[in-house]
KELUM-342999 format. One line per field, with one value per residue (C-alpha): x, y, z; residue in three letters. Coordinates in Angstrom, 2 decimals, decimal comma. Layout:
BEGIN
xx: [X/...]
yy: [Y/...]
zz: [Z/...]
vovex: [ALA/...]
This chain:
BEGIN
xx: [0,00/2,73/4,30/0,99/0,62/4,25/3,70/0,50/2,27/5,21/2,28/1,87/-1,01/-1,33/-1,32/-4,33/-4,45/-0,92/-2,16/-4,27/-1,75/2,09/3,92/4,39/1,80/-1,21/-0,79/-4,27/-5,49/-4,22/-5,16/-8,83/-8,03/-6,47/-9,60/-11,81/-9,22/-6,41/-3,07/0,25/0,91/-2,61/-1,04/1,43/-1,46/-3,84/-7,17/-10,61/-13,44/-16,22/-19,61/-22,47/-26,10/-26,87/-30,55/-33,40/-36,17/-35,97/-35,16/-33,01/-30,52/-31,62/-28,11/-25,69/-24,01/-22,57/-21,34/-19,70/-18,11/-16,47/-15,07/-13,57/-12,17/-10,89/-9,27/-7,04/-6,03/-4,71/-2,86/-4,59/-7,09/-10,74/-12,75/-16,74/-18,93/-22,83/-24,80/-28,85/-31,59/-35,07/-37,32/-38,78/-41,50/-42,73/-43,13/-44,58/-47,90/-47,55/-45,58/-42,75/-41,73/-40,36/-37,73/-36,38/-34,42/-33,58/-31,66/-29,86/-28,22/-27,94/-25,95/-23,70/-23,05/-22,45/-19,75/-18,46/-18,32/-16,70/-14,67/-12,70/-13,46/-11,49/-8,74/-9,41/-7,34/-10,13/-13,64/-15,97/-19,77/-21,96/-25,93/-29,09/-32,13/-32,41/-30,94/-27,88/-26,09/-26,57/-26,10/-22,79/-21,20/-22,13/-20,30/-17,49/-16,99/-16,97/-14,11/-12,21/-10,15/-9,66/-13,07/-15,30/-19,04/-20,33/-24,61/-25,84/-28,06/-31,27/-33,85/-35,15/-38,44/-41,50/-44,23/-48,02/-49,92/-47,54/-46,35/-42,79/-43,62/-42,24/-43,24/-44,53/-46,91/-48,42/-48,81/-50,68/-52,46/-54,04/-55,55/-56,80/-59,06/-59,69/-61,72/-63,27/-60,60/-58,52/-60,21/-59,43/-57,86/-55,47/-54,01/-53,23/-51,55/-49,62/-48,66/-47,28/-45,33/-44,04/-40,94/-39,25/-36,34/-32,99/-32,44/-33,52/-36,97/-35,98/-36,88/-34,98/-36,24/-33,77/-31,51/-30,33/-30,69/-27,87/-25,54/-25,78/-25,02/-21,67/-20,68/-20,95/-19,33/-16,00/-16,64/-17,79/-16,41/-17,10/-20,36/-21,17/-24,62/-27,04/-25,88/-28,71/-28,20/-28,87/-26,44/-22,61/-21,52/-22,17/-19,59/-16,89/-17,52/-17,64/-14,08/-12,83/-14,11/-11,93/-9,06/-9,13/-9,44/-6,69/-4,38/-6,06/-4,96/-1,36/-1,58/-3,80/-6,88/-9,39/-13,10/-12,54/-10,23/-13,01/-16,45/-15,58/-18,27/-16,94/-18,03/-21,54/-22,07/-21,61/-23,67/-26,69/-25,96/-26,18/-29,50/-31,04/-29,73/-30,97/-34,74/-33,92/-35,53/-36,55/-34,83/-31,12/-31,41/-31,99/-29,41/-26,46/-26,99/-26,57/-23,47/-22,02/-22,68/-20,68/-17,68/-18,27/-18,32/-21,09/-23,55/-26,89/-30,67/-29,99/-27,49/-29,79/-32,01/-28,89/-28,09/-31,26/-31,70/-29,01/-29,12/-31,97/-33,32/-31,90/-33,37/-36,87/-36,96/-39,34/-41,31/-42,60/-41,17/-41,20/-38,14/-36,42/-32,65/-31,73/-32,75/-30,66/-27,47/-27,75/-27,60/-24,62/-26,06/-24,68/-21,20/-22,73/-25,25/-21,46/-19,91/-22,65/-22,79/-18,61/-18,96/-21,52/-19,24/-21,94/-19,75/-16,42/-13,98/-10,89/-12,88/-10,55/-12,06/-11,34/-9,09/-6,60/-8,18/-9,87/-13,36/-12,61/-9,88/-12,15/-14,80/-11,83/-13,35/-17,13/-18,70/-20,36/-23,26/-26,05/-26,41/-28,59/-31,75/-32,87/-35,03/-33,83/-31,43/-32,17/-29,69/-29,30/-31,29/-33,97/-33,97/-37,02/-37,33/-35,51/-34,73/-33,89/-36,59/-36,09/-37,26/-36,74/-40,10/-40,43/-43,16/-45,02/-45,66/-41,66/-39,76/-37,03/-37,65/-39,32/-38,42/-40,72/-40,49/-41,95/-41,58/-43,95/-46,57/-49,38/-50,56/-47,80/-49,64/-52,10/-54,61/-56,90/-58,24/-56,44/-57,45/-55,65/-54,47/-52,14/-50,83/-50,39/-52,94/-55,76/-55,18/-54,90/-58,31/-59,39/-58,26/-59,35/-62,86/-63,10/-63,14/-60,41/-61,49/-60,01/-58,52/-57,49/-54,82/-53,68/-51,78/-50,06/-47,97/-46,20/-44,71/-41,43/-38,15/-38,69/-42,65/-43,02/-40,44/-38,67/-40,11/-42,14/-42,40/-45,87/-45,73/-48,89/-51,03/-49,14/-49,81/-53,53/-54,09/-52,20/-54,09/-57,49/-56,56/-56,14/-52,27/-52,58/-55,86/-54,83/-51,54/-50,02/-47,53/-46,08/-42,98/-42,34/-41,08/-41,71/-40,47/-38,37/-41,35/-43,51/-44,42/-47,23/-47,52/-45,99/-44,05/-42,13/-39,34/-41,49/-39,59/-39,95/-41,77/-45,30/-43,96/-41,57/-44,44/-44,16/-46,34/-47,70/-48,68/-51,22/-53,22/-57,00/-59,10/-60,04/-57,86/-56,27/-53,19/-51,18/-48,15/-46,36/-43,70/-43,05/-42,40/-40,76/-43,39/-45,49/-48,33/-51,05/-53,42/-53,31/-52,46/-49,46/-51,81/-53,89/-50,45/-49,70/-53,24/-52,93/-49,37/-50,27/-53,24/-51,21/-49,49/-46,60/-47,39/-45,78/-43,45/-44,66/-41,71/-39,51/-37,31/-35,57/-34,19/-36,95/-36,89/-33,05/-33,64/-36,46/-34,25/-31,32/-32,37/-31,74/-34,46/-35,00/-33,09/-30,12/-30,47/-32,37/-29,02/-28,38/-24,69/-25,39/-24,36/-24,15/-22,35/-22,10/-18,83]
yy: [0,00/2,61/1,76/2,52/5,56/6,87/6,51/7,98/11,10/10,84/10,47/12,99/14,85/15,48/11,67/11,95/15,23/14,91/12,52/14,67/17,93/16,63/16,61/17,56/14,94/16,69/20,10/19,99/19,26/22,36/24,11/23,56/24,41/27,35/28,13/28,20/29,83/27,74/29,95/28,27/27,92/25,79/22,83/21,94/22,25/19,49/20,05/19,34/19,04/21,23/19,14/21,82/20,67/24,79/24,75/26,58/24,04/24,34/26,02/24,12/24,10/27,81/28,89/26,61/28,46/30,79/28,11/26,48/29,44/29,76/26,53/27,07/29,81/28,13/25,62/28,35/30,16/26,38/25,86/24,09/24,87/24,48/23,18/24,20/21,44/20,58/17,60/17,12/18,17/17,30/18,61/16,08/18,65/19,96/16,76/14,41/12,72/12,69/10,85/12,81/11,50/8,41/9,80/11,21/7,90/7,71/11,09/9,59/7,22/9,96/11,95/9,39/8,56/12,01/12,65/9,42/9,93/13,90/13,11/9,76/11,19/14,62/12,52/15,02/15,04/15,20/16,13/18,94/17,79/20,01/20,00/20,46/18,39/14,77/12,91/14,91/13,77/9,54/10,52/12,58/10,42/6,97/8,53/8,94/5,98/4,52/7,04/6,55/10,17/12,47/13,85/15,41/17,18/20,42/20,64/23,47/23,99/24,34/26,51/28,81/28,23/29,95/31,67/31,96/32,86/32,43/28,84/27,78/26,15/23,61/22,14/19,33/22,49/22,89/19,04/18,61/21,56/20,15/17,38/19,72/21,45/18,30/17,47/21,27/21,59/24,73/27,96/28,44/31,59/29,70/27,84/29,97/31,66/28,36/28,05/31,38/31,24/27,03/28,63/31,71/31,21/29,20/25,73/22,52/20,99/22,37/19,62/16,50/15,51/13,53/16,23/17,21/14,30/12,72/16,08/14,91/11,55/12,34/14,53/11,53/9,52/11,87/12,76/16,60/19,38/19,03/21,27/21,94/19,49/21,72/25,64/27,70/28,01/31,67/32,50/33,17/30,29/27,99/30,30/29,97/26,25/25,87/27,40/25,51/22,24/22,79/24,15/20,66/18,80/20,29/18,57/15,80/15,49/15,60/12,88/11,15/10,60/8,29/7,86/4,11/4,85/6,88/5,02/1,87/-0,58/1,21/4,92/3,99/2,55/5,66/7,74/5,07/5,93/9,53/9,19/7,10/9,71/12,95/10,74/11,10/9,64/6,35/6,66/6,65/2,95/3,09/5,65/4,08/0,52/2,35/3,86/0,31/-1,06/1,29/0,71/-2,68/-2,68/-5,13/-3,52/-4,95/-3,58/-6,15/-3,94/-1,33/-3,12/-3,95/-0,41/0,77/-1,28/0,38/3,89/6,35/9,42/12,35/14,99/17,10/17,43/17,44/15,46/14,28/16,56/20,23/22,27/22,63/22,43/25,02/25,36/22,25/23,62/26,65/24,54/22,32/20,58/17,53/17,54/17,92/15,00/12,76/13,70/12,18/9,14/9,06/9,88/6,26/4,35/4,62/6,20/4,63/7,15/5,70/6,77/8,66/11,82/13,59/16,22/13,87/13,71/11,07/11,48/11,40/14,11/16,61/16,46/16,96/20,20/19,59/18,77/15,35/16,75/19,23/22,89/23,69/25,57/24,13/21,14/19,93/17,88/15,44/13,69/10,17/10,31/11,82/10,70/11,50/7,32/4,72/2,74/3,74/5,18/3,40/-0,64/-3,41/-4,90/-8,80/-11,37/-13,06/-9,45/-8,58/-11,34/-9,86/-6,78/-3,39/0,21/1,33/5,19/4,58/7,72/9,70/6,77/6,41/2,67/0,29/-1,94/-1,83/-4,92/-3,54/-4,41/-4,01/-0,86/-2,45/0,14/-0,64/3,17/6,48/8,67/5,50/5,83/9,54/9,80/7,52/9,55/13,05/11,35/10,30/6,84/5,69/5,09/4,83/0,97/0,68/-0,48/0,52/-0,90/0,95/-1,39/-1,14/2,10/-0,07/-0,05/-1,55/-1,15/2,03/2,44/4,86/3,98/7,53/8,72/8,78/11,98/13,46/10,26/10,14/13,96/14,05/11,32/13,41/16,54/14,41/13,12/9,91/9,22/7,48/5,48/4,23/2,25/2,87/-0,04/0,29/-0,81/2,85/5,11/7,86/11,53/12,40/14,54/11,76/10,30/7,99/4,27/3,89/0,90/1,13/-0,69/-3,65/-6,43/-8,17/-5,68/-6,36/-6,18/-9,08/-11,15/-10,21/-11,12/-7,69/-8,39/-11,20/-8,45/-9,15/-5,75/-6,51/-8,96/-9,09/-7,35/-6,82/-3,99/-4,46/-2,39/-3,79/-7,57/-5,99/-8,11/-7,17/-9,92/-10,59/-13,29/-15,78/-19,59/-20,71/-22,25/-19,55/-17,64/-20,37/-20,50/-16,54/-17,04/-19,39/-17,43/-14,01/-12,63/-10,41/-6,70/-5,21/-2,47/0,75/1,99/0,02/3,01/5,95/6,56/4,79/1,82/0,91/2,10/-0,91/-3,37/-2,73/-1,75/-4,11/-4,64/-1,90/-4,80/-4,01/-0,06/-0,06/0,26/-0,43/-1,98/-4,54/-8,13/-6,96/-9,69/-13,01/-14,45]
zz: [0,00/1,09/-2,00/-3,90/-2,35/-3,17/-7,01/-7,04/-5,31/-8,26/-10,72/-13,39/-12,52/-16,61/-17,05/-19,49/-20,70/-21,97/-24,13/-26,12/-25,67/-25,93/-28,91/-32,50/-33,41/-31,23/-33,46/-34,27/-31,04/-29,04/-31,83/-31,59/-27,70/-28,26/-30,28/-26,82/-24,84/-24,06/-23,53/-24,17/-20,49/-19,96/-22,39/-19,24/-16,59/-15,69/-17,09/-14,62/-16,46/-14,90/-15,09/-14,95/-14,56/-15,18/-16,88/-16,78/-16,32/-12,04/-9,37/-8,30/-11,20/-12,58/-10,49/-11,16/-14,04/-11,36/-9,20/-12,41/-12,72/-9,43/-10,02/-13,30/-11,50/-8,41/-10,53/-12,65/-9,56/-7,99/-10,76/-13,03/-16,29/-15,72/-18,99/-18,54/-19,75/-19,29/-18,47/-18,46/-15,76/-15,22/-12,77/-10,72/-9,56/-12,62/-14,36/-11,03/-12,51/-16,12/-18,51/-18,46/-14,84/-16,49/-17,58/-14,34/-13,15/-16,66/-16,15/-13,82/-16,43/-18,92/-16,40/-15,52/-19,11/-20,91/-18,02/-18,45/-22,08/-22,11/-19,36/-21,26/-24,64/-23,65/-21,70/-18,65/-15,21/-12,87/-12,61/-10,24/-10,84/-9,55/-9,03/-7,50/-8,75/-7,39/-9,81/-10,17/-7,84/-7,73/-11,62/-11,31/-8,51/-10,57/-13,55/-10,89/-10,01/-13,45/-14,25/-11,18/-11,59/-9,14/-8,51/-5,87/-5,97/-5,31/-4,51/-5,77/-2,20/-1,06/-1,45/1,59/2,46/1,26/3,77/3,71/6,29/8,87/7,77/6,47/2,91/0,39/-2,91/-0,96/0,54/-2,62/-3,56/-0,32/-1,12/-4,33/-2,01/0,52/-2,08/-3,43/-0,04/0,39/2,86/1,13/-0,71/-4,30/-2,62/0,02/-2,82/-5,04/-2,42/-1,35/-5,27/-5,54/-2,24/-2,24/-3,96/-3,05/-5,59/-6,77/-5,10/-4,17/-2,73/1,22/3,32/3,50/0,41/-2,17/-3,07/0,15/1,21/-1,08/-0,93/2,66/1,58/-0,34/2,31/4,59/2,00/1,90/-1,77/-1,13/1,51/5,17/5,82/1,98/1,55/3,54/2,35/0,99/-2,93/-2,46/-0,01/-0,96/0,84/-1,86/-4,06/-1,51/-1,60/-5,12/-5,12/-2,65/-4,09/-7,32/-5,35/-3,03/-6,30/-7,67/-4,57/-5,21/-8,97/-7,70/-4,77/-7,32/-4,60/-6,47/-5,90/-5,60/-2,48/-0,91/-2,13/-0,41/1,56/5,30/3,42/1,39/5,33/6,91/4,12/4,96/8,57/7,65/5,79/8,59/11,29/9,27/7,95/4,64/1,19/-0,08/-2,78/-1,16/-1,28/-5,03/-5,58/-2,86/-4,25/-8,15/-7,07/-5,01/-7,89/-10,19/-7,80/-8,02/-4,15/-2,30/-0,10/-0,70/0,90/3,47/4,39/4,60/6,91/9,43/9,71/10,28/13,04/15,30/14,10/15,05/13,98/15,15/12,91/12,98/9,45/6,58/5,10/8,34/10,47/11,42/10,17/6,47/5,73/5,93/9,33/10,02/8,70/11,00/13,56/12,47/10,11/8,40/10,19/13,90/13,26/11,87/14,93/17,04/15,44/15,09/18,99/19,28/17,01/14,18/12,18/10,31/11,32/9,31/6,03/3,50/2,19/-1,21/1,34/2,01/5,52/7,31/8,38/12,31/11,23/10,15/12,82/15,50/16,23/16,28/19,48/20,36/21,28/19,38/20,30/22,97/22,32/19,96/18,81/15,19/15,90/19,28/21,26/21,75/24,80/22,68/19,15/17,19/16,73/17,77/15,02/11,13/9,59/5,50/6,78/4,14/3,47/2,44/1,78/-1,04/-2,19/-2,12/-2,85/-3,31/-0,73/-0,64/0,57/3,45/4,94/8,40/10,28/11,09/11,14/13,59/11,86/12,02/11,24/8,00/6,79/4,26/0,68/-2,22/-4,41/-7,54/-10,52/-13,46/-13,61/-11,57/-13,20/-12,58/-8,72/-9,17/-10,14/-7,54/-4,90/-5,89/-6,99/-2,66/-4,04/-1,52/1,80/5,26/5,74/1,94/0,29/-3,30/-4,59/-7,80/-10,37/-13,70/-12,86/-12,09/-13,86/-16,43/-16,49/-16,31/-17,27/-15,16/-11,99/-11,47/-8,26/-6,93/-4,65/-6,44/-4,88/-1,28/-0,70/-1,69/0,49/3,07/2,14/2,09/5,88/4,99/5,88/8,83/7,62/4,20/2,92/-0,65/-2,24/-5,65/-7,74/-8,70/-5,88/-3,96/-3,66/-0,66/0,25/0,24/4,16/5,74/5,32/2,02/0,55/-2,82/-5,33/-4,84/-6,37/-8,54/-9,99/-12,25/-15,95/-15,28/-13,49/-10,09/-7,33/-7,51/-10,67/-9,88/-7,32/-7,70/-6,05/-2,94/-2,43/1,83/1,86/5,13/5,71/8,85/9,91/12,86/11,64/8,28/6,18/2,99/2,41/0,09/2,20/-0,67/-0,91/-2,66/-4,82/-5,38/-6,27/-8,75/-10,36/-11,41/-12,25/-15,39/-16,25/-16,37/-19,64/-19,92/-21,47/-24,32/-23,71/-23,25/-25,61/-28,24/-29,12/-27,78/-24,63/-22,66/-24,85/-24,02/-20,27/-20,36/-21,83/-20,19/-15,94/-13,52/-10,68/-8,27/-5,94/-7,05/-7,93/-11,40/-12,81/-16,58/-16,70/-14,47/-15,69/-19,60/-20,33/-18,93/-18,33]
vovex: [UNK/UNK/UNK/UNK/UNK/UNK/UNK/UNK/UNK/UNK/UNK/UNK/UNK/UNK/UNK/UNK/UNK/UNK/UNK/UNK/UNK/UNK/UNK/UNK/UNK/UNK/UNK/UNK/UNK/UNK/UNK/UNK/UNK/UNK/UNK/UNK/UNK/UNK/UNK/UNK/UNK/UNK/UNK/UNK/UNK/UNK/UNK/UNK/UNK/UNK/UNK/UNK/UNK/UNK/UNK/UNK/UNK/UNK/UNK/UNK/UNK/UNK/UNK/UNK/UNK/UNK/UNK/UNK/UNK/UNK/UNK/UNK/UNK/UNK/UNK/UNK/UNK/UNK/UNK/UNK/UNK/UNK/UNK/UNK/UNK/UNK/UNK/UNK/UNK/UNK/UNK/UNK/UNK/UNK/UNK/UNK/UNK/UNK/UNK/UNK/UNK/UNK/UNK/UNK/UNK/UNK/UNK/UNK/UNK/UNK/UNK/UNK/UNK/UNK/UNK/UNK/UNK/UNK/UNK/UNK/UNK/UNK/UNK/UNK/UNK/UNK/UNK/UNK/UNK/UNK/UNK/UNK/UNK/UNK/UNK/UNK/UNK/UNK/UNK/UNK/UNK/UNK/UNK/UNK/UNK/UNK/UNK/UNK/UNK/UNK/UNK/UNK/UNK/UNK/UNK/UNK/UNK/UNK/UNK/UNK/UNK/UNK/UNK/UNK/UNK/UNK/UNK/UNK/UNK/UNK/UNK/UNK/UNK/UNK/UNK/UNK/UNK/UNK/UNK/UNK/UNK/UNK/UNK/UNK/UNK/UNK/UNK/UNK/UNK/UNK/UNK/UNK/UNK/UNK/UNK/UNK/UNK/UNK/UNK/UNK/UNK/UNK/UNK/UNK/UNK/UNK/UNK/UNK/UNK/UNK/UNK/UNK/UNK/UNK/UNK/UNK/UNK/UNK/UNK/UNK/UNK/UNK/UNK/UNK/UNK/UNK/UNK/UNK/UNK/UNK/UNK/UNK/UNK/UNK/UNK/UNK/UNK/UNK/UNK/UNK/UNK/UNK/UNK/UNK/UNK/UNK/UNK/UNK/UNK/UNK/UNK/UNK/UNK/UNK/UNK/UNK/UNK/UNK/UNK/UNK/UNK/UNK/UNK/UNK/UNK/UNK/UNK/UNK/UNK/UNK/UNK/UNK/UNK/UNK/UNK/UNK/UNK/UNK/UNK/UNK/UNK/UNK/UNK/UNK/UNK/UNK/UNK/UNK/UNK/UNK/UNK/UNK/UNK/UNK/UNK/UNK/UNK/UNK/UNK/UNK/UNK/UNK/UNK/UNK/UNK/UNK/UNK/UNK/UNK/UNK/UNK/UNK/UNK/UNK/UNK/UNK/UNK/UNK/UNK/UNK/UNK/UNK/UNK/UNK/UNK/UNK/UNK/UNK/UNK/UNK/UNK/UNK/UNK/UNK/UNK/UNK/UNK/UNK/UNK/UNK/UNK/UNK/UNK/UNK/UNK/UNK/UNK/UNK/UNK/UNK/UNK/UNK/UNK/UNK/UNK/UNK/UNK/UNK/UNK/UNK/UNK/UNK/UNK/UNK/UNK/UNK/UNK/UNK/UNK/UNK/UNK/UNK/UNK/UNK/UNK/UNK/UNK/UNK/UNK/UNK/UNK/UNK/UNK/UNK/UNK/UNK/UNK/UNK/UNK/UNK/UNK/UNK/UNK/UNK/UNK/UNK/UNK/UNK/UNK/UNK/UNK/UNK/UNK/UNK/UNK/UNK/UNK/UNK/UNK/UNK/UNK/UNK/UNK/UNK/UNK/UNK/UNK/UNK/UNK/UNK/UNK/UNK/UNK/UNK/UNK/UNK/UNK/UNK/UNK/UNK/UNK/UNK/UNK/UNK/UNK/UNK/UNK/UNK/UNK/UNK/UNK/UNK/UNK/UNK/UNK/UNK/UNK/UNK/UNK/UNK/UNK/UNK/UNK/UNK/UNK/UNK/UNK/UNK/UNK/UNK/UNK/UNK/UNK/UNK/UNK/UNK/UNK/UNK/UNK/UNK/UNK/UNK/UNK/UNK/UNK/UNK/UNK/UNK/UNK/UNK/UNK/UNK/UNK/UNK/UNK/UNK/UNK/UNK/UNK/UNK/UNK/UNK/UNK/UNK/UNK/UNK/UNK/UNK/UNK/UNK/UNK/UNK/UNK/UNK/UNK/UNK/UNK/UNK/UNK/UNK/UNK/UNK/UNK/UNK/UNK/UNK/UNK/UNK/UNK/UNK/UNK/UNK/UNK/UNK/UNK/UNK/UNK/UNK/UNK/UNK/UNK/UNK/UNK/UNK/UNK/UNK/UNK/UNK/UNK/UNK/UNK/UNK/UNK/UNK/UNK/UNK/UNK/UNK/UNK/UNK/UNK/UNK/UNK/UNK/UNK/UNK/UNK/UNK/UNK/UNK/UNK/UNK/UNK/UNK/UNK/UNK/UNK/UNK/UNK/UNK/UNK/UNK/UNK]
């Protein structure tokens, strides 16, 4: 190893761009760089490929041209020459409930590619990826992996919360709000008002949704800057961050730090920990299983469910709790909630970070324990629960497993019959026609990987049985997914899923169906026989889409088991 270590430091830190730059025979090639702005100077400099996820289709990625730019920046004054490309956002929010939601996972695959691609195409040094919506980062940090350069990530933050009538507000605000009217709850007045207040300005969905939740992540992980994954995107912080991000990766070019050292099993552990700790989304299992997989490291949902079981939640934080995130990073945010589990041995300390640093390193100076005065982040003597909050389901409904978000639950414990619907937009009108009634279960399939495909998140459903005051009456289980604003007794990534011929797929209406949290099983109340009977009578569907970009997502994702990944097992040895 020490051996290792000493010829990474002798490394060239040009060892790809040189390639593309060095001698007589590359004439052509610096001269189409001097053509964007290369000096003469720049050729003996490594070059870090700057991947921007700038657009103007959200708020959460409407600012990220600026940060971008402070990294180009950062990386020139540290020595090295800063090349400004962009990558793909979509906005989870604007396109929750119709067809374009499908191709939100997919974005995470056509993130992880187009980096990928530009970054060995161009023979770059290292890569800064920076983002806001969802599925920029999962999608930047699985195109790191695959890489393996020096690399690191900069979130482009979240948004501050909007205010009506006194209230702190989200987008989740307004989706709950549609429901509310829905059931004469809400004036036409009141939500207009929550609709022109959910979103003050730049950044991402403010609670502990998925974005901030896997900024937190990657923090936790050692692949972004100590206290970077909960700064406001408004606020000038994120500037100084961006900056430093491309100086630190910079240092890293020349000691030749890889994402591979950092993103082993002991680090995706303690960004699960994280996640449990702070009650963030479902969808980190998705996205931390994607990214194991891209390092080719194990960690499996079972892994999920073991950690779970010995970490609590510490954090009052939306969806299902009180305050928004950037709340908790005024009151240490990610690294005070580290320390504390570091402090309980919850944490792997010996971690390697993208600094050079080890985890336990830099949280020398945070205390053990969480300000005083305030009520975000508990103690250990006072979590918010007990246990994990993200519980791997199984049964003859989940062979292999399902994601459950149990905070926040009154029910542990729902038996109900199945409301059966082949599609989002079926249960949708169900719902907002007060169809769905207190002890239900619907049960929502084909909206999985490869059904779907895309596996849309079904936030649009969960909050207007929130805002209809049914979330503690009425269970929801799908083999799409949820939003990280999405809370009550929910179960998703049910696999198999239905368009392979999944259990879920054999669902008669009104058939028993059981959700216990506390015993981690999903049932149907059917015999094995029963099961076997509808089995031979059921026929595969068609694909929803034999060409395009959703065509070879459906015939190449894995099961939501193993991340809904689409390298996995390409070719059989």
């Amino acid at each position: 190893m020490a051996q290792q270590k000493k010829s990474r430091r002798d490394a060239d830190p040009r060892r790809f761009s040189s390639i593309v730059v060095d001698g007589p025979e590359r004439a052509a090639s610096r001269a189409m760089l001097r053509a964007v702005g290369f000096s003469e100077d720049d050729f003996g400099k490594p070059q870090i490929g700057i991947a921007s996820t700038w657009g103007m289709m959200t708020p959460c990625n409407m600012h990220i041209d600026g940060l971008a730019d402070a990294a180009v920046e950062g990386a020139d004054e540290a020595g090295a020459k800063g090349v400004l490309f962009n990558t793909i956002s979509v906005s989870d929010g604007i396109s929750m409930g119709t067809e374009g939601m499908k191709y939100s996972l997919v974005s995470r695959e056509v993130i992880a590619d187009s980096i990928e691609t530009v970054c060995n195409g161009q023979s770059l040094d290292g890569v800064l990826a920076t983002g806001g919506c969802d599925k920029n980062m999962p999608g930047a940090m699985i195109g790191i992996a695959r890489l393996n350069i020096p690399s690191i990530f900069v979130y482009g933050g979240t948004i501050k919360p909007g205010r009506y009538k006194g209230k702190d507000l989200t987008i989740v605000s307004a989706f709950e709000a549609v429901g509310q009217a829905a059931a004469g709850n809400l004036s036409d007045e009141d939500l207009k008002g929550v609709e022109m207040n959910a979103c003050p300005g730049a950044g991402s969905c403010g609670g502990m949704y998925t974005a901030n939740t896997m900024s937190s992540a990657f923090e936790a992980m050692g692949m972004s800057l100590m206290g970077s994954s909960t700064v406001s995107a408004v606020d000038e912080e994120s500037h100084t961050f961006a900056a430093k991000a491309a100086e630190v990766l910079v240092d890293a070019i020349r000691h030749q730090r890889l994402p591979r050292d950092i993103i082993t099993r002991d680090s995706v552990e303690n960004a699960m920990s994280l996640i449990m700790a702070v009650g963030g989304s479902t969808n980190a299992v998705l996205h931390l299983l994607g990214i194991a997989n891209a390092c080719e490291v194990e960690f499996s949902i079972d892994d999920v469910e073991r950690i779970r079981r010995k970490v609590p939640v510490l954090c009052d934080l939306k969806p299902s709790g009180r305050y928004v995130t950037s709340e908790f990073h005024d009151v240490g945010g990610t690294p005070q909630v580290m320390k504390m589990l570091l402090a309980k041995g919850l944490l792997h300390g010996h971690c390697q970070t993208i600094t050079g640093q080890t985890i336990e390193e830099l949280l020398t100076d945070v205390p053990a324990h969480p300000p005083a005065g305030q009520d975000i982040i508990r103690d250990f003597d006072n979590p918010m629960y007990s246990e994990g909050h993200l519980a791997i389901l199984r049964g003859n409904l989940a062979t292999e497993g399902a994601v459950a978000k149990i905070s926040g639950i009154k029910n542990r414990r729902i038996e109900g019959p199945a409301r059966v619907f082949d599609s989002e937009e079926l249960a949708m009108d169900a719902i907002l026609n007060d169809q769905i009634q207190a002890g239900d279960v619907l049960i929502i399939r084909y909206e999985g990987p490869k059904g779907g495909p895309g596996m849309r998140e079904m936030l649009a459903p969960t909050s207007a049985i929130i805002g209809r005051g049914l979330g503690d009456s009425v269970g929801l289980i799908t083999d799409g997914r949820f939003s990280g604003g999405t809370y009550g007794m929910v179960v998703g990534h049910v696999a198999p899923e239905a368009a392979v011929g999944g259990n879920i797929a054999l669902f008669e209406e009104g058939d028993t169906v059981v959700i216990d949290a506390d015993t981690n099983t999903l049932e149907v109340k059917l015999s094995d026989s029963e099961l076997t009977a509808r089995r031979d009578r059921w026929q595969a569907r068609p694909p929803n889409y034999r060409r395009g970009v959703l065509g070879k997502f459906a015939k190449l994702v894995s099961s939501a088991s193993y991340g809904a990944v689409t390298d996995k097992d390409l070719f059989e040895d």
